[in-house]
Biopython code that builds the backbone (N, CA, C, O; Angstrom):
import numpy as np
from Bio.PDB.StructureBuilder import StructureBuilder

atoms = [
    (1, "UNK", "N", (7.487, 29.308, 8.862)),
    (1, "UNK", "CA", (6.912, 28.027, 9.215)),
    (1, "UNK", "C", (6.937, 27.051, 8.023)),
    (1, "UNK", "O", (6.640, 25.860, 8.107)),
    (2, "UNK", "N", (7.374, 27.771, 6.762)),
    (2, "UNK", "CA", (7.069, 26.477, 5.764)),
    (2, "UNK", "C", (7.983, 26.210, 5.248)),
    (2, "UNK", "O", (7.976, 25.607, 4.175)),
    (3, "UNK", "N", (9.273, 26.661, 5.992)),
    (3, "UNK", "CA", (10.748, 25.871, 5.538)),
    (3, "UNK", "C", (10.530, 24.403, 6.566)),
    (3, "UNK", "O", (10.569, 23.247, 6.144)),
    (4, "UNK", "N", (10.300, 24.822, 7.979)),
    (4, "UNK", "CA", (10.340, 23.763, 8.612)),
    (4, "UNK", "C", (9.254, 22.621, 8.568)),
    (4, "UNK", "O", (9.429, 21.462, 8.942)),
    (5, "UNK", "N", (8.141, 23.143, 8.059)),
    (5, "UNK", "CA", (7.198, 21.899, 7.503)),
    (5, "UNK", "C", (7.721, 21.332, 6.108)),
    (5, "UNK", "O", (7.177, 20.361, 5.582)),
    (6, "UNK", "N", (8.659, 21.904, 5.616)),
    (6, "UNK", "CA", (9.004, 21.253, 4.312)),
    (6, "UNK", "C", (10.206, 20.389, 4.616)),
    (6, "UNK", "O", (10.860, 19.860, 3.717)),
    (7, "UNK", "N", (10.521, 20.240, 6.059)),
    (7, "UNK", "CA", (11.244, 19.164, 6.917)),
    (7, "UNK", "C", (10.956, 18.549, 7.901)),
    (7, "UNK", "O", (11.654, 18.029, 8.772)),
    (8, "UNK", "N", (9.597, 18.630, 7.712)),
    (8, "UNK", "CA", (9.006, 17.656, 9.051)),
    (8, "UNK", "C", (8.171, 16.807, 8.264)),
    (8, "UNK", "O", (8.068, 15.628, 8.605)),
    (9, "UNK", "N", (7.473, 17.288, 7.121)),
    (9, "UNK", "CA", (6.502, 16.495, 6.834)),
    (9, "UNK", "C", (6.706, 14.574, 6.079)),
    (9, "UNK", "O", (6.062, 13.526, 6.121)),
    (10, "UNK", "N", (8.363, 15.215, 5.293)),
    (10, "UNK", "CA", (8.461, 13.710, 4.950)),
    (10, "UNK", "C", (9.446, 12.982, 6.162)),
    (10, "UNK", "O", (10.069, 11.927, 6.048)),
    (11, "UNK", "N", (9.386, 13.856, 7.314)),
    (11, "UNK", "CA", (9.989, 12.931, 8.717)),
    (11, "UNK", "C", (8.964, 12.218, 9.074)),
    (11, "UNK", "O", (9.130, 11.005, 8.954)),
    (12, "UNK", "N", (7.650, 12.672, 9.595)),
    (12, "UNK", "CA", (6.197, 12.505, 9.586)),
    (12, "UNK", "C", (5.758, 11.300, 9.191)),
    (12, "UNK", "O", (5.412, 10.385, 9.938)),
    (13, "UNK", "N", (5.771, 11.296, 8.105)),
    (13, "UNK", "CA", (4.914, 10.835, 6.875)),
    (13, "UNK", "C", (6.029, 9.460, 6.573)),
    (13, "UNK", "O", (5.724, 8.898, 5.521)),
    (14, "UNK", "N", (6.930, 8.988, 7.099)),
    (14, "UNK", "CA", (7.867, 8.325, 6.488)),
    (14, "UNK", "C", (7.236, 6.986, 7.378)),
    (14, "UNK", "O", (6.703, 6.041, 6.796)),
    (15, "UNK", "N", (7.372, 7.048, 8.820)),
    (15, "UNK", "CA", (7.132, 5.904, 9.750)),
    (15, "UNK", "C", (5.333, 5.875, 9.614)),
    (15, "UNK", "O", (4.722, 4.950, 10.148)),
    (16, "UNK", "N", (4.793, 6.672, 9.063)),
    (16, "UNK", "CA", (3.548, 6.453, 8.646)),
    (16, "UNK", "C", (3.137, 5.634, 7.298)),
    (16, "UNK", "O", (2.131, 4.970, 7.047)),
    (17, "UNK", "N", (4.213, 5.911, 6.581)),
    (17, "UNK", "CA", (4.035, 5.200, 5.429)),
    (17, "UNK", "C", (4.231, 3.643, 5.663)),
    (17, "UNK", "O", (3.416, 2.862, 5.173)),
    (18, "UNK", "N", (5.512, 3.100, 6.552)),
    (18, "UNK", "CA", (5.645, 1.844, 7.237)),
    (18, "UNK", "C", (4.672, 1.586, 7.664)),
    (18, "UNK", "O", (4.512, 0.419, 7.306)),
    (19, "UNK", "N", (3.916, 1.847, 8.171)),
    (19, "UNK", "CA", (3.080, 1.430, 9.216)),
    (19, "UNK", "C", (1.818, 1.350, 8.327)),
    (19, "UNK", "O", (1.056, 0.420, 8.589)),
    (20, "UNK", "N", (1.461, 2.220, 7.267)),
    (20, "UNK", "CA", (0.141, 1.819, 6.260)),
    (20, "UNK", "C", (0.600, 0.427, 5.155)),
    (20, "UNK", "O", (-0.208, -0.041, 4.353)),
    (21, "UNK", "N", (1.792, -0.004, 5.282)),
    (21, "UNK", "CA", (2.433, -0.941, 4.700)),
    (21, "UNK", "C", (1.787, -2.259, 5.309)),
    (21, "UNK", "O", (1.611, -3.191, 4.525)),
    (22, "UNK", "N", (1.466, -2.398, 6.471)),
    (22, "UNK", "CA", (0.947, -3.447, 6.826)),
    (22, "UNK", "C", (-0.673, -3.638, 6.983)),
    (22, "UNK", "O", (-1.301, -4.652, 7.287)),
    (23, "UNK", "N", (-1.108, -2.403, 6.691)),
    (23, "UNK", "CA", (-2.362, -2.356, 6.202)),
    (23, "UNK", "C", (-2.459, -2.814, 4.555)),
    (23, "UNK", "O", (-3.277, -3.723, 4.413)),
    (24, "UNK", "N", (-2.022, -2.527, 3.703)),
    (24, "UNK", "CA", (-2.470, -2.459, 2.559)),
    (24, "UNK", "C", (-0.959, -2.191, 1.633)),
    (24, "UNK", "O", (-0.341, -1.150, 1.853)),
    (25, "UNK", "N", (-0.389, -3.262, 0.529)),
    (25, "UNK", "CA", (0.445, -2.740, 0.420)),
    (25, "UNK", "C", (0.741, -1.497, -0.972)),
    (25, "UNK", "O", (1.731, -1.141, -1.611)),
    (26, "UNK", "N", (-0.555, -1.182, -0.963)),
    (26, "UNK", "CA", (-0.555, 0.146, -1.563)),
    (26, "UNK", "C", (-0.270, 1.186, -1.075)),
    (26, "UNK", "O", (0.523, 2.022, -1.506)),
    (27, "UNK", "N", (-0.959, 1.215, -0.044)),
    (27, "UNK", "CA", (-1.089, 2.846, 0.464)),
    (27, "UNK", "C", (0.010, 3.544, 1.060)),
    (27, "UNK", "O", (-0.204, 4.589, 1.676)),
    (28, "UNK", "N", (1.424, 2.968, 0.915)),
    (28, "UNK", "CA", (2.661, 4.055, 0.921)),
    (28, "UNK", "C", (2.756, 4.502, 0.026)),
    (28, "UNK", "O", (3.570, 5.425, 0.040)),
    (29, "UNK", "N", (2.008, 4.207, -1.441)),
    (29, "UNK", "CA", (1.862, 5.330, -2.522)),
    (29, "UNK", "C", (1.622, 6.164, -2.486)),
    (29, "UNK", "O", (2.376, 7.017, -2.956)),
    (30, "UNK", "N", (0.346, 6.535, -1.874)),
    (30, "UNK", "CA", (-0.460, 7.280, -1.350)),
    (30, "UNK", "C", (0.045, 8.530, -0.213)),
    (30, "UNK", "O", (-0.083, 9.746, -0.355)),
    (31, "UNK", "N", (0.616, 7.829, 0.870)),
    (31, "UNK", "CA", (1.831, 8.419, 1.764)),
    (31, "UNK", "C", (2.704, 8.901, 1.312)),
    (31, "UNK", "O", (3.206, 9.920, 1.787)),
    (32, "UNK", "N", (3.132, 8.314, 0.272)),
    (32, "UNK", "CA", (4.509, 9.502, -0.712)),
    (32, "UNK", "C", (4.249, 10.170, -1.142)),
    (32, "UNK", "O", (5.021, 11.124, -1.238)),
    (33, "UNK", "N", (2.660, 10.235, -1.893)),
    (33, "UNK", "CA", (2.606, 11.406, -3.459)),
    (33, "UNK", "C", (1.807, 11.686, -2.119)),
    (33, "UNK", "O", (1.018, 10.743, -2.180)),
    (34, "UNK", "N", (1.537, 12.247, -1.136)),
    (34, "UNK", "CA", (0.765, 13.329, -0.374)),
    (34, "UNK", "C", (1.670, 13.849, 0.356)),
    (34, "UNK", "O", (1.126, 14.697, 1.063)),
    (35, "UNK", "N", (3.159, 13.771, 0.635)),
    (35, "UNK", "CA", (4.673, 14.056, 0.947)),
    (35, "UNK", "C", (4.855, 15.017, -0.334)),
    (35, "UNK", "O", (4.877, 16.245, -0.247)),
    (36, "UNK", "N", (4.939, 14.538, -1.126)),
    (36, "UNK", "CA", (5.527, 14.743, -2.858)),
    (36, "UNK", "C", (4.727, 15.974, -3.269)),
    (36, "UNK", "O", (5.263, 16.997, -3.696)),
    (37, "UNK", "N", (3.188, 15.788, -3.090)),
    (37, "UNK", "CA", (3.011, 17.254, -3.446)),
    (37, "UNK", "C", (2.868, 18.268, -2.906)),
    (37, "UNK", "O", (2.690, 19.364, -3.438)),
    (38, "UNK", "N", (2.939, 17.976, -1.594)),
    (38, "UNK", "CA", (2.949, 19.102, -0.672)),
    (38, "UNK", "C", (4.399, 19.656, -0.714)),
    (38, "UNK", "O", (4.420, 20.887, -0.725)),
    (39, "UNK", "N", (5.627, 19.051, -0.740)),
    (39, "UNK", "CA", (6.594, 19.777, -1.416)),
    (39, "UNK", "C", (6.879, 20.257, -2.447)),
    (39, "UNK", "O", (7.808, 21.049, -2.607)),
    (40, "UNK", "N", (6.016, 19.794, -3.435)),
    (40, "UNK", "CA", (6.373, 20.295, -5.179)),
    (40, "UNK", "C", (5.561, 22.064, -4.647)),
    (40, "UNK", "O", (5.974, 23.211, -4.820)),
    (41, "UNK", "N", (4.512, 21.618, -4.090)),
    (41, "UNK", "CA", (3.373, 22.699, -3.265)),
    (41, "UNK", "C", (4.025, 24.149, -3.360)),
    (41, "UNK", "O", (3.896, 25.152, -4.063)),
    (42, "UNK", "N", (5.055, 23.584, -1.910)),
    (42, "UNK", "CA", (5.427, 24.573, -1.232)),
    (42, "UNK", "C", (6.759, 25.207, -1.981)),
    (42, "UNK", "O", (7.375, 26.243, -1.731)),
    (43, "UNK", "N", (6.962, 24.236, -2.952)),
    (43, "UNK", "CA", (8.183, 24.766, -3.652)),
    (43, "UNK", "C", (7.826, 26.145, -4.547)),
    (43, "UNK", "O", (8.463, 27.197, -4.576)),
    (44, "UNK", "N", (6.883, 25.873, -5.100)),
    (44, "UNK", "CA", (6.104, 26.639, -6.129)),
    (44, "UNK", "C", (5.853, 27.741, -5.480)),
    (44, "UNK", "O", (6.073, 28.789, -6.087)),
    (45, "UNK", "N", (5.413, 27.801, -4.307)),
    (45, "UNK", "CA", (5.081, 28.841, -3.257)),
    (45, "UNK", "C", (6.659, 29.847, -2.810)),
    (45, "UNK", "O", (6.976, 31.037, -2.818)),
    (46, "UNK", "N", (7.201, 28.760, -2.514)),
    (46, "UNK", "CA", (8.559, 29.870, -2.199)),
    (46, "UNK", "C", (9.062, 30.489, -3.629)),
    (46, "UNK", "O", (9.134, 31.718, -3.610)),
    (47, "UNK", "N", (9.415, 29.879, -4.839)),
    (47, "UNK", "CA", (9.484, 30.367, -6.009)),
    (47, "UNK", "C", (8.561, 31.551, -6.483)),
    (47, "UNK", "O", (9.018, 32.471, -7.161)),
    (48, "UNK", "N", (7.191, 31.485, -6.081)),
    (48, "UNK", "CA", (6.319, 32.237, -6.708)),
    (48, "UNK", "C", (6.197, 34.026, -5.157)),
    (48, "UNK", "O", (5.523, 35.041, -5.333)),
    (49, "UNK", "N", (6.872, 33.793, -4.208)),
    (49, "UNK", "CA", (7.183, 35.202, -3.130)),
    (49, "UNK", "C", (8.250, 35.162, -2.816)),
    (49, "UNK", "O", (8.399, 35.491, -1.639)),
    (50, "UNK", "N", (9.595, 34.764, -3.594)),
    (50, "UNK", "CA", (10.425, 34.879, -3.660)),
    (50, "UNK", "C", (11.092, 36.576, -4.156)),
    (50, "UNK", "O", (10.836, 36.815, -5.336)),
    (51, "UNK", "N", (11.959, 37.841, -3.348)),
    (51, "UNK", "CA", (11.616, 38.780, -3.849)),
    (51, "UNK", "C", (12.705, 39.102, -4.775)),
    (51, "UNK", "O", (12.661, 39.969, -5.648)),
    (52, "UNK", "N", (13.774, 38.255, -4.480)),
    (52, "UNK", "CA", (14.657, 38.002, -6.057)),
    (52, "UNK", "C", (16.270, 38.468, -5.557)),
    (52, "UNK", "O", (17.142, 38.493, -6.426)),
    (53, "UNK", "N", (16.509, 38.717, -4.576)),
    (53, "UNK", "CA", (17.777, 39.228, -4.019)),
    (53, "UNK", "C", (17.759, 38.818, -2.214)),
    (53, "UNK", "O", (16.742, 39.097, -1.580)),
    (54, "UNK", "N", (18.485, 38.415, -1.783)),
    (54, "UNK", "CA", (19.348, 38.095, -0.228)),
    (54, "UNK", "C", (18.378, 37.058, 0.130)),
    (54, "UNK", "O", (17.972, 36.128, -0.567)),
    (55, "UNK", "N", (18.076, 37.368, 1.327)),
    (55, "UNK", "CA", (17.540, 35.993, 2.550)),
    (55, "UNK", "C", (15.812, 36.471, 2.379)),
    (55, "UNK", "O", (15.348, 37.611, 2.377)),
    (56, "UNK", "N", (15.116, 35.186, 2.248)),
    (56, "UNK", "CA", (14.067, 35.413, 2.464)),
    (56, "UNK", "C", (12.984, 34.224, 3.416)),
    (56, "UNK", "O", (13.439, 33.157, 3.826)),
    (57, "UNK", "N", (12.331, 34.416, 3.520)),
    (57, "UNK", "CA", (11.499, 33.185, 4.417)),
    (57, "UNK", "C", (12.297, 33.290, 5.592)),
    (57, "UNK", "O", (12.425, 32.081, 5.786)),
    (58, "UNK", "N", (12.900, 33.797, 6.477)),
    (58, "UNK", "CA", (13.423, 33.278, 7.863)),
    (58, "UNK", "C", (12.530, 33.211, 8.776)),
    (58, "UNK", "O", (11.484, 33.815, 9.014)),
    (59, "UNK", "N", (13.337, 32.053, 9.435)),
    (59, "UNK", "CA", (12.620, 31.821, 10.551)),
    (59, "UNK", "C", (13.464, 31.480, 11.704)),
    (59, "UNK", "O", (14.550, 30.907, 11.614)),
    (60, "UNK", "N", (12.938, 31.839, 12.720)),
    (60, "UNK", "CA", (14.105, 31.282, 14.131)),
    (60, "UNK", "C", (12.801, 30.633, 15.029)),
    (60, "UNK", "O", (11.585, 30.810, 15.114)),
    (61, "UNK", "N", (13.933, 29.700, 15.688)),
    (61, "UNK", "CA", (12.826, 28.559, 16.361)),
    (61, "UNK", "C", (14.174, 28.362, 17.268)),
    (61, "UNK", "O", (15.209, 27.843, 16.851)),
    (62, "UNK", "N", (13.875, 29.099, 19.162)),
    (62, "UNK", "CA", (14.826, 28.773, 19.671)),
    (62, "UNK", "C", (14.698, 27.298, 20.356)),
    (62, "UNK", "O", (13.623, 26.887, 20.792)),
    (63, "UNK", "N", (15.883, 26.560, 20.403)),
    (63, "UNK", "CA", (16.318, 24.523, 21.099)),
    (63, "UNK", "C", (16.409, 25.106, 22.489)),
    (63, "UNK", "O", (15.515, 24.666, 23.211)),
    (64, "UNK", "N", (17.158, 25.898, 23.036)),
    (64, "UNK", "CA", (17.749, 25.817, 24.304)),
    (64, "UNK", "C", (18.243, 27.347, 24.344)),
    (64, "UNK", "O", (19.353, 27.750, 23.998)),
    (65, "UNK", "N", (16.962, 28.260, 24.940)),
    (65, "UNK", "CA", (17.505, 29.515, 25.042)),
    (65, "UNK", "C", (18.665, 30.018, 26.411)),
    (65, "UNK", "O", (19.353, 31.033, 26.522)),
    (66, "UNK", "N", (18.510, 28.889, 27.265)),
    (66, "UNK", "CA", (19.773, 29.191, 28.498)),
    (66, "UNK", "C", (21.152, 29.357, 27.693)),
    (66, "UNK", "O", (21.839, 30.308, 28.066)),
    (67, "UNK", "N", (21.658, 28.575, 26.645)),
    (67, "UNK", "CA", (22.706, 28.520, 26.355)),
    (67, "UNK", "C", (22.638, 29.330, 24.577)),
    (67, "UNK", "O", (23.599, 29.417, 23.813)),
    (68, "UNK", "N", (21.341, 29.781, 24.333)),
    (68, "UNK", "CA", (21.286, 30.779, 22.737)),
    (68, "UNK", "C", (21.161, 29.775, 21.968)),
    (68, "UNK", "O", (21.532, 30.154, 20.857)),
    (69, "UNK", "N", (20.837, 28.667, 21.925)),
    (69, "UNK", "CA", (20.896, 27.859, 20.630)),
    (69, "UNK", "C", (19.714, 27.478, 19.886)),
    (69, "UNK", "O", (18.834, 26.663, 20.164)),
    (70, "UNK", "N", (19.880, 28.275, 18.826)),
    (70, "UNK", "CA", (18.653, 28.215, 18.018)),
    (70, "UNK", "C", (19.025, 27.496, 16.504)),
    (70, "UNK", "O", (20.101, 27.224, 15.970)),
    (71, "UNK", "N", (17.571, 27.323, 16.074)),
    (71, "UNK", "CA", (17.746, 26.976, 14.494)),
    (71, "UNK", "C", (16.899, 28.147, 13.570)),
    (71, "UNK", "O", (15.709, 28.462, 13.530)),
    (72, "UNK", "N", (17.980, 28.574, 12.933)),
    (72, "UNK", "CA", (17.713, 29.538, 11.715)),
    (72, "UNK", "C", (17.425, 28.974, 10.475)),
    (72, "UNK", "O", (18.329, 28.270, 10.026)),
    (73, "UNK", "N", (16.344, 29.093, 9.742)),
    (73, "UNK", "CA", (15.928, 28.601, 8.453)),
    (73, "UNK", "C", (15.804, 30.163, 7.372)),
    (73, "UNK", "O", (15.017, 31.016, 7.783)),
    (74, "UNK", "N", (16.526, 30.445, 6.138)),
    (74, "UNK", "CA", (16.016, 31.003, 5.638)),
    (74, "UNK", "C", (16.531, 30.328, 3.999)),
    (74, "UNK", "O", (17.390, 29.446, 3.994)),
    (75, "UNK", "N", (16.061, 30.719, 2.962)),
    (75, "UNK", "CA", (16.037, 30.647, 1.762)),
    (75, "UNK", "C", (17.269, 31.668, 0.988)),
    (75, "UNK", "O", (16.862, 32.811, 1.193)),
    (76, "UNK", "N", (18.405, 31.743, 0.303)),
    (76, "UNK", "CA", (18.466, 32.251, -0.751)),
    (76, "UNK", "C", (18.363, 32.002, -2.237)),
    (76, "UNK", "O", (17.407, 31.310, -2.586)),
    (77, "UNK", "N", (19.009, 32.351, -2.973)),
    (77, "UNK", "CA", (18.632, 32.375, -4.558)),
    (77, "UNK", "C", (19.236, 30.657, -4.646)),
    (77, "UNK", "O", (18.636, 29.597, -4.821)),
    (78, "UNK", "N", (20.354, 30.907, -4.484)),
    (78, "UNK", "CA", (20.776, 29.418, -4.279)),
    (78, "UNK", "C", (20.213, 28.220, -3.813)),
    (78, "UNK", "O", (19.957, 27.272, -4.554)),
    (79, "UNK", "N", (20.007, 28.240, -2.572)),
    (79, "UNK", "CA", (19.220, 27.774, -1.582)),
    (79, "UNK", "C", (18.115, 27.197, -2.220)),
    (79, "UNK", "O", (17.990, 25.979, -2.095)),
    (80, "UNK", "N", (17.142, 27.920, -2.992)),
    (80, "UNK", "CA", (15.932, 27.924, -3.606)),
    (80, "UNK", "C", (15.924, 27.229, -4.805)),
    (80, "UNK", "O", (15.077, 26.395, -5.125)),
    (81, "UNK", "N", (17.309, 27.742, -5.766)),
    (81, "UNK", "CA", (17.786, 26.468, -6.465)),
    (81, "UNK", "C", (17.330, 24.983, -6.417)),
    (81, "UNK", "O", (16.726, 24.205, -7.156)),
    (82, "UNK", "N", (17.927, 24.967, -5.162)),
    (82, "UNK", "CA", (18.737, 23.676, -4.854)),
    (82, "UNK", "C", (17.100, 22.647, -4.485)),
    (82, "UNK", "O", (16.739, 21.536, -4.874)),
    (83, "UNK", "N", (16.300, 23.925, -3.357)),
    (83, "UNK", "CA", (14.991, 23.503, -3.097)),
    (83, "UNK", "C", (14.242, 22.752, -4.122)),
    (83, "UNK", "O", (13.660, 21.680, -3.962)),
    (84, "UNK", "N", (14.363, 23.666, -5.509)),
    (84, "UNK", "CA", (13.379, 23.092, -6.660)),
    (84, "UNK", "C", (13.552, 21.940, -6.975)),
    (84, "UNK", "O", (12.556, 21.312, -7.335)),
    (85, "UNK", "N", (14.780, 21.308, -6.954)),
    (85, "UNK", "CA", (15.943, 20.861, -7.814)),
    (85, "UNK", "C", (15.510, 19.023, -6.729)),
    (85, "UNK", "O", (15.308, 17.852, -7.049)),
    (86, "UNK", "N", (15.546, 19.526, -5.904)),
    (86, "UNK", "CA", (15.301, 18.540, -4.828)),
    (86, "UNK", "C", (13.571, 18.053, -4.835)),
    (86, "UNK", "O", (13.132, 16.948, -5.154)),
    (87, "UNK", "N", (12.860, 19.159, -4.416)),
    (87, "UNK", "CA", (11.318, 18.601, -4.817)),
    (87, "UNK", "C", (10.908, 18.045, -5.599)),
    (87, "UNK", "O", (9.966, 17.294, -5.348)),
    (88, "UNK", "N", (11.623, 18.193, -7.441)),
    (88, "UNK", "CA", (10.762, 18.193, -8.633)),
    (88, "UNK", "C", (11.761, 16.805, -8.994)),
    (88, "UNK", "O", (11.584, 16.171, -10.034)),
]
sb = StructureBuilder()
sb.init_structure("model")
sb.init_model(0)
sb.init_chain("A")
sb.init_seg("    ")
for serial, (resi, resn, name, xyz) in enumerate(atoms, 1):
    if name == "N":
        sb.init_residue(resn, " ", resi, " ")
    sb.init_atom(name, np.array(xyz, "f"), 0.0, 1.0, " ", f" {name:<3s}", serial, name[0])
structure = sb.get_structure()
């Protein structure tokens, strides 16, 4: 679940941030760095139960099981790389 919240939340949080824009034009600051650390968050989290070799974190979340089509999320070493690399 926390690969795919670590892709929903700044989907989320993005048309929310627009929209606190016309409230106040601060508070998409606010909307970003609460995006921002919940990924630095979760980054730290996959880094820190990470077990150091193949696929880890998977997850399947089936779209349309009549026809098998699902979305697979998992993490490797790489992968996790790339994760940090992107959050920080």
């Amino acid at each position: 679940m926390i690969l795919l919240s670590m892709i929903l939340v700044p989907v989320v949080l993005a048309p929310l941030a627009l929209i606190a824009e016309k409230v106040n034009e601060k508070y998409p600051r606010y909307v970003s760095l609460v995006s921002a650390l919940y990924l630095c968050l979760a980054t730290v989290y996959l880094f820190s139960k990470y077990p150091g070799q193949g696929f880890a974190f998977e997850e399947v979340y089936p779209i349309f099981p009549a026809f098998d089509f699902v979305l697979k999320l998992a993490v490797d070493c790489i992968s996790l790389t790339l994760i940090g690399i992107t959050a920080f």
